[in-house]
Structures are given as structure tokens and as C-alpha cells.
C-alpha positions as CSV (number, residue, x, y, z in Angstrom):
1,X,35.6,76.9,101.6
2,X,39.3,76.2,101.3
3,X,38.8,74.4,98.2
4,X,37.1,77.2,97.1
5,X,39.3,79.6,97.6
6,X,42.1,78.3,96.5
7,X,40.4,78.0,92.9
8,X,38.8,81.7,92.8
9,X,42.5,82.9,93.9
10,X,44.6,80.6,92.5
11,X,47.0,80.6,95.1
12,X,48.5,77.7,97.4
13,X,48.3,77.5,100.9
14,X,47.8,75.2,103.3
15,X,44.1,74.4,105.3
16,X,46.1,75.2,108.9
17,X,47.8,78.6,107.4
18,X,43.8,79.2,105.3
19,X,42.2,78.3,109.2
20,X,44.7,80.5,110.8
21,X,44.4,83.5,108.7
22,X,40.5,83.3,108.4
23,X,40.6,83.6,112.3
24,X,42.5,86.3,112.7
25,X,40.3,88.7,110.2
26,X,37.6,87.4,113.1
27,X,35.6,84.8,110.5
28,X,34.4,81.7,112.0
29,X,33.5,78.6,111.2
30,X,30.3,77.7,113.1
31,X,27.5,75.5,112.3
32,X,24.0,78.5,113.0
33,X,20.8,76.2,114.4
34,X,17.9,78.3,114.0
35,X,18.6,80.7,116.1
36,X,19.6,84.1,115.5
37,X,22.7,86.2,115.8
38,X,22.8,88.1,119.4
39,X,21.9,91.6,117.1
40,X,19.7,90.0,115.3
41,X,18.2,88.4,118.5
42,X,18.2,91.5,120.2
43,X,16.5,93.8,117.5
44,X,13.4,91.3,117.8
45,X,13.0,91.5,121.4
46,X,13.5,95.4,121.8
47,X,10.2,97.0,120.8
48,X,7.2,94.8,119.1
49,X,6.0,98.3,117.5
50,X,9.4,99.1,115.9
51,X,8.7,97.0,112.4
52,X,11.7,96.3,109.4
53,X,9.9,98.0,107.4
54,X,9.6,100.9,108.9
55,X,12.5,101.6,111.7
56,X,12.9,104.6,114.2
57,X,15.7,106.9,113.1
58,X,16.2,108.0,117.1
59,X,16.2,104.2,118.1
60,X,19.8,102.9,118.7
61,X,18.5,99.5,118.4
62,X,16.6,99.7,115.4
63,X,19.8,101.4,113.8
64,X,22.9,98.8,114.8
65,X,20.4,96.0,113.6
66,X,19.9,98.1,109.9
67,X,23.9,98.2,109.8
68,X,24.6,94.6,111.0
69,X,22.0,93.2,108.3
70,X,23.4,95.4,105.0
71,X,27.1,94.3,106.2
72,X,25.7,90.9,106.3
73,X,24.3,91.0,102.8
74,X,27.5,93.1,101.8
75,X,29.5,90.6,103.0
76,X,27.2,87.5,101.6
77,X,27.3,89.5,98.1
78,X,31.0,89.7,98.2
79,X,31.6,85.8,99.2
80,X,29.4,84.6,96.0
């Protein structure tokens, strides 16, 4: 990703300064199993009735898992 980085920006910096700066906007370099993310995770387990493709308005759950997932793809769309 460093690599990477460096040739979409075309800037020079070091990997410690690149690590260091990455951490502190709270990204983090972690190798996922299969498991999901704790919203994620927690959206599955809530309600077995509440479906993706049709979510409860009044549900909290149901909401903070629709927001996590379009900042996820936001956030995927933006790294590509």
C-alpha cells in the first residue's frame, strides 16, 4: 500500500512516517479471517426477521449497519 501510494501521489515519504500517519487517521493494517467486523457481526445476530433487503427504519441496529456498509463501499470506491 506504500508503494502504491507513493506512485498515485507522487510524493516521498518514508514507510515509518506512511505507518505513522495512516494510524493516526485510525486505518489499520490487519489481516480479516472470515469473520466479520463487530457491526457487521452484530447486525446478523440482532433480529433473524430483519432482512438486507428490506431493513426497519425504527431499528437502530438495522440503521448503524446500513451506514457502516455504504462508508465501507465509500471508502473501498475511493481507495481503487
Amino acid at each position: 500500500m506504500h508503494a502504491d501510494f507513493i506512485s498515485k501521489h507522487n510524493v516521498t515519504c518514508s514507510y515509518k512516517i506512511y505507518r505513522e500517519i495512516v494510524h493516526d487517521m485510525k486505518i489499520y493494517f490487519v489481516k480479516l479471517g472470515n469473520k466479520e467486523c463487530d457491526k457487521c457481526e452484530k447486525y446478523n445476530l440482532h433480529d433473524p426477521n430483519h432482512q438486507k433487503n428490506s431493513l426497519l427504519e425504527s431499528c437502530n441496529i438495522c440503521q448503524n449497519w446500513t451506514a457502516h456498509t455504504r462508508r465501507a463501499r465509500e471508502a473501498r470506491k475511493q481507495y481503487r
